[in-house]
C-alpha positions as CSV (number, residue, x, y, z in Angstrom):
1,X,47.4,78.6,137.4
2,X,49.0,82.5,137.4
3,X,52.2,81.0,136.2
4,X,50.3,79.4,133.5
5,X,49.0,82.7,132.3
6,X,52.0,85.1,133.4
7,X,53.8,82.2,130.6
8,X,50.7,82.6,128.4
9,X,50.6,86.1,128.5
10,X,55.0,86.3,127.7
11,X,54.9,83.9,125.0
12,X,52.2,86.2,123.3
13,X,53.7,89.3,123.7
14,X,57.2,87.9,121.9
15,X,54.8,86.6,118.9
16,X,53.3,89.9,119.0
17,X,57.1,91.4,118.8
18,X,57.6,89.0,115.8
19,X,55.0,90.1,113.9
20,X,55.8,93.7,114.5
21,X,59.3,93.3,113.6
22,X,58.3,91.6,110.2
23,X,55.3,94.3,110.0
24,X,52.2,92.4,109.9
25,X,51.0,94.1,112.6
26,X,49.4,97.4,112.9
27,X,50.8,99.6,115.1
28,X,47.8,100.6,116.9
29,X,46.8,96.9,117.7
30,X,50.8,96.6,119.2
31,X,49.6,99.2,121.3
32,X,46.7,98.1,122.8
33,X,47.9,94.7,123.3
34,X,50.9,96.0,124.9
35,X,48.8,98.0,127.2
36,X,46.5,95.0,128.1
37,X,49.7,92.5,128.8
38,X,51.2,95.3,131.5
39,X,48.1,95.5,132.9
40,X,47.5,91.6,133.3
41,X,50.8,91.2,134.2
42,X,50.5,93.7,136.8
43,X,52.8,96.6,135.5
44,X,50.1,99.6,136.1
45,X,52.9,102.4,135.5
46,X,54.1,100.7,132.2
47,X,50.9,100.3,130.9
48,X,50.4,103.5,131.8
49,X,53.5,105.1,130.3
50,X,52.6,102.9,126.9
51,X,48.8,104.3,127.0
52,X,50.6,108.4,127.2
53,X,52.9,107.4,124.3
């Protein structure tokens, strides 16, 4: 079941890289849902790093 959502959570944040490459994406939403995958995935200094950006 956490594999399932570590995948989840991957295959989102490339489709959210997509989007942001072809700019249909805010930045600010980029942001936030970069923040929320580092902290699901576990990463507390990237998130945090991303969040002082």
């Amino acid at each position: 079941m956490v594999a399932g959502l570590f995948l989840m959570v991957r295959v989102l944040s490339y489709f959210v890289e997509i989007l942001l490459a072809s700019r249909r994406l805010p930045p600010k939403a980029a942001i936030i849902f970069s923040v929320w995958s580092s902290f699901l995935l576990g990463d507390k200094k990237a998130a945090a790093l991303i969040f002082k950006a």
